[in-house]
N, C-alpha and C positions, 0 to 999 in steps of 0.2 A: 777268957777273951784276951788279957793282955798278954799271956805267956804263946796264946795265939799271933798274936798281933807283933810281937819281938821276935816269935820265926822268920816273919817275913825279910828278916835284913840276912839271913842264911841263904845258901846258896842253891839248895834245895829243900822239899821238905822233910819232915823228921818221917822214916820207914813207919813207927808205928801211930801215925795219926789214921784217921778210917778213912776211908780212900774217897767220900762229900768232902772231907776239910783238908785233904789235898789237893784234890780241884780247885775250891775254891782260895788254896795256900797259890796255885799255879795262877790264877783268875788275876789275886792280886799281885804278883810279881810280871803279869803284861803276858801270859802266855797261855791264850783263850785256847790256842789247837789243842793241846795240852790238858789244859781242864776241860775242854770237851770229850777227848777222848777217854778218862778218864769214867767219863759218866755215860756216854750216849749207847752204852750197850745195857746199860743195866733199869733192871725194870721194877726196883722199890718207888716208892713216892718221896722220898729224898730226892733219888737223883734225877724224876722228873722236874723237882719244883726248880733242881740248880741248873738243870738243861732248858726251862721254862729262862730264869735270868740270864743263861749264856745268851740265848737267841734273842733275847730281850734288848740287853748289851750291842749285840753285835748288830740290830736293828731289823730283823727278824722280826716284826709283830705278830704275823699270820703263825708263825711257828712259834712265838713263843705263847699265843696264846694256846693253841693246842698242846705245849707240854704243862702250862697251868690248867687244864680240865683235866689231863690225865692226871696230873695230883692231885686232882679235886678241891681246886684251891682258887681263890678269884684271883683277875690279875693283881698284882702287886702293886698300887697307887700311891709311890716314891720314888725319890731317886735312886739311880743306878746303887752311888754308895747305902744310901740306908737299905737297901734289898739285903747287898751285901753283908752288911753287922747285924742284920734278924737271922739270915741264916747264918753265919757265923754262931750267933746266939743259940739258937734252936738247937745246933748239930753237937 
């Protein structure tokens, strides 16, 4: 998590992180287009639950709860940052 968390002062992120903790590298550097795009084609229950928090984020309820059932996951009952540092964690 911290050698996570010290990317973020780079200017992009490192080629070989898995392409959830580049979104989420994008997420926290201010660039949601970005980290959405990165996820919103792909159909693992990662990158539902990080497209569940994008639309969450961006204040989407109706949608973000729909990508939290597709990952079979309740909604997430925290703030924006703590969502962020679980999945951060998790990935």
């Amino acid at each position: 998590m911290i050698e996570f968390r010290n990317s973020l002062q780079n200017r992009q992120p490192d080629d070989s992180l898995p392409v959830h903790l580049q979104s989420l590298w994008y997420d926290a550097n201010g660039n949601w287009e970005k980290s959405h795009e990165l996820i919103q084609d792909l159909e693992d229950v990662d990158s539902a639950r990080i497209h569940a928090y994008l639309h969450r984020k961006e204040g989407d309820q109706g949608n973000a709860l729909y990508w939290y059932r597709r990952a079979g996951v309740p909604a997430f009952n925290g703030s924006l940052e703590d969502e962020w540092e679980y999945l951060v964690g998790e990935l």
